[in-house]
C-alpha positions as CSV (number, residue, x, y, z in Angstrom):
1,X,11.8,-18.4,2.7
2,X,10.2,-16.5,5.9
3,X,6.8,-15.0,6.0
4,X,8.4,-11.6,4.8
5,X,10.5,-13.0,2.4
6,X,7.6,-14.8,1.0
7,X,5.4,-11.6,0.9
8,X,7.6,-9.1,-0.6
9,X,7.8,-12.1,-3.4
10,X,3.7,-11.7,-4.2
11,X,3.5,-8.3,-3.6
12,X,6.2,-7.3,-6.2
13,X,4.9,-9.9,-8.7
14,X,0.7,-8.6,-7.6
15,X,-2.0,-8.8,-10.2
16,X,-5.5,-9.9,-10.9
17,X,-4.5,-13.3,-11.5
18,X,-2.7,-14.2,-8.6
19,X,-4.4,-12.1,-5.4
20,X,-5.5,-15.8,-3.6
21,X,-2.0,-16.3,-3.9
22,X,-1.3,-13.9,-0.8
23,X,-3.2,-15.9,1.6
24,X,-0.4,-18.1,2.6
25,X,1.1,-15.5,4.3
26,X,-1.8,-13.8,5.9
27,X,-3.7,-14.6,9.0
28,X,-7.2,-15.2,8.7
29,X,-8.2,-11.9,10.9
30,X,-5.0,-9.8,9.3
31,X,-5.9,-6.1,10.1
32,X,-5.2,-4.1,7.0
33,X,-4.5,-0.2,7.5
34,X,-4.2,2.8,4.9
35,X,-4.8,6.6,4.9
36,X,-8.6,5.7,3.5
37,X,-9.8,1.9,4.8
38,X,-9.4,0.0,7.6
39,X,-10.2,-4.1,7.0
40,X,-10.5,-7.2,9.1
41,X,-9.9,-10.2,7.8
42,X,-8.3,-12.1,4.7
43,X,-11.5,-12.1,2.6
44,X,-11.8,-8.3,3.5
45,X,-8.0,-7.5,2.6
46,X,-8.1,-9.5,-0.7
47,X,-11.4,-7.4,-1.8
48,X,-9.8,-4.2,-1.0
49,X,-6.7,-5.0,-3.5
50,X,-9.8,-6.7,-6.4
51,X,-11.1,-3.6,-5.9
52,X,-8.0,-1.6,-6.5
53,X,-7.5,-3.7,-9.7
54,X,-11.0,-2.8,-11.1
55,X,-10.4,1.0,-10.6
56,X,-6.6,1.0,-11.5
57,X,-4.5,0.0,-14.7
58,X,-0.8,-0.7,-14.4
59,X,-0.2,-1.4,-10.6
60,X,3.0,-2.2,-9.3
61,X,4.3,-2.5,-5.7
62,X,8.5,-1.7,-5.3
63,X,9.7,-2.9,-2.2
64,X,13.0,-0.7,-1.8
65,X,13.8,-2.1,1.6
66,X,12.5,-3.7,4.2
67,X,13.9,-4.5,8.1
68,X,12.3,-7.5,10.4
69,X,13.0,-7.8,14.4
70,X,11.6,-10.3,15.4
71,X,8.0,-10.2,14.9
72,X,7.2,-6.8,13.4
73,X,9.0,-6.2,9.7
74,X,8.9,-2.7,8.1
75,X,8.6,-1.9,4.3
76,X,9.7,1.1,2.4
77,X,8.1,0.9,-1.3
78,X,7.1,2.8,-4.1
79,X,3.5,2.1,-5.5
80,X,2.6,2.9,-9.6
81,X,-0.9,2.8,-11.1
82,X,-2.8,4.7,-13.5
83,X,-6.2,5.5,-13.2
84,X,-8.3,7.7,-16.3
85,X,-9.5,10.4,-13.1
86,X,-6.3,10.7,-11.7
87,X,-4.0,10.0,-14.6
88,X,-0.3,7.7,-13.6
89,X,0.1,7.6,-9.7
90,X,3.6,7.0,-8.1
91,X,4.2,7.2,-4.7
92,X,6.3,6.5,-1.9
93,X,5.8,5.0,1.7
94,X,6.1,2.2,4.3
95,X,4.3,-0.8,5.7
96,X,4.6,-2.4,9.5
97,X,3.8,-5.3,9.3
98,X,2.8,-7.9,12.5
99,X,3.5,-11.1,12.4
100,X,1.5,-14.3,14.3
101,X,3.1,-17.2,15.9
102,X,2.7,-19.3,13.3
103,X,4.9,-16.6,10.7
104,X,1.6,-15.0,8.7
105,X,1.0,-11.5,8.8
106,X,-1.8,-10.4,11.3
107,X,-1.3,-6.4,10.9
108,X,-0.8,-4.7,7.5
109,X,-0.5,-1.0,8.2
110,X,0.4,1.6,5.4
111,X,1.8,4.8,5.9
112,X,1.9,7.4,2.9
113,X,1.1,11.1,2.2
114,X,-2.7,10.9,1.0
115,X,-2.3,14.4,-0.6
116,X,-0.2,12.8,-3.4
117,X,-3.6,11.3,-4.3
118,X,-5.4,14.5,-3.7
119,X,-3.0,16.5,-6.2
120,X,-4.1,14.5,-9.0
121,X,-7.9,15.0,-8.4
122,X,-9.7,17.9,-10.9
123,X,-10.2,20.6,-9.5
124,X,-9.5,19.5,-5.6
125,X,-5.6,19.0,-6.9
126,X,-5.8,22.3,-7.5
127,X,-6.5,23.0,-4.3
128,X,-4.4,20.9,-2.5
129,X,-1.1,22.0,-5.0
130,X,-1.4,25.9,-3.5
131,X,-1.9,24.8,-0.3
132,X,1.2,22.8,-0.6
133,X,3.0,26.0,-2.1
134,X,1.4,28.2,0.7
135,X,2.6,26.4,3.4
136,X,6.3,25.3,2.1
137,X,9.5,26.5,3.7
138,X,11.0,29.0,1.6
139,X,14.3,30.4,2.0
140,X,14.8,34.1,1.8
């Protein structure tokens, strides 16, 4: 299997029990990247997904497709959870992903629209929901 291969495998399968599996295919000082954190490091990355285990219930990762040339690979996924502020999150968006020499991922960068999140927050989803009708193209 190749490093991406190998990493859509874990990330579709990702839970509590098996996180340390994921270091295989990460480098040591992987960058991770997402609309909220920046990380350095495999300890630092692995946290950041505990973490998202602690606050979530029911996460799942869909890889829909993915592309690799040479050493950068690109994702498009779907990601599930449910949290008791937000209620069920689903939403869609893309990974780049760097490889090393060696095959293991040293950048993990995720791209997705953070106002998904925002929409299910009390009262700020509010918010965020009119501006979205506000500023809509709408045909006359």
């Amino acid at each position: 299997m190749s490093g991406l291969t190998d990493y859509i495998h874990l990330l579709e399968r990702l839970d509590r029990s098996n996180l340390e599996q994921l270091r295989a295919v990460l480098s040591e000082d992987v960058v991770f990247s997402d609309p909220f954190n920046q990380v350095t490091g495999a300890d630092a990355y692995l946290a950041l997904l505990s973490e998202m285990f602690e606050r979530l219930d029911s996460v799942s990762f869909t890889v829909h497709d993915s592309q690799q040339q040479d050493a950068v690979a690109y994702l498009y996924w779907t990601f599930s959870g449910h949290s008791s502020v937000t209620g069920w999150l689903n939403f869609q968006g893309s990974s780049r992903l760097t490889f090393d020499v060696s095959g293991k991922i040293d950048r993990h960068q995720d791209f997705w629209d953070s106002a998904d999140l925002y929409e299910k927050v009390p009262v700020l989803g509010a918010l965020f929901r009119w501006l979205r009708r506000r500023v809509a193209f709408r045909e006359h």
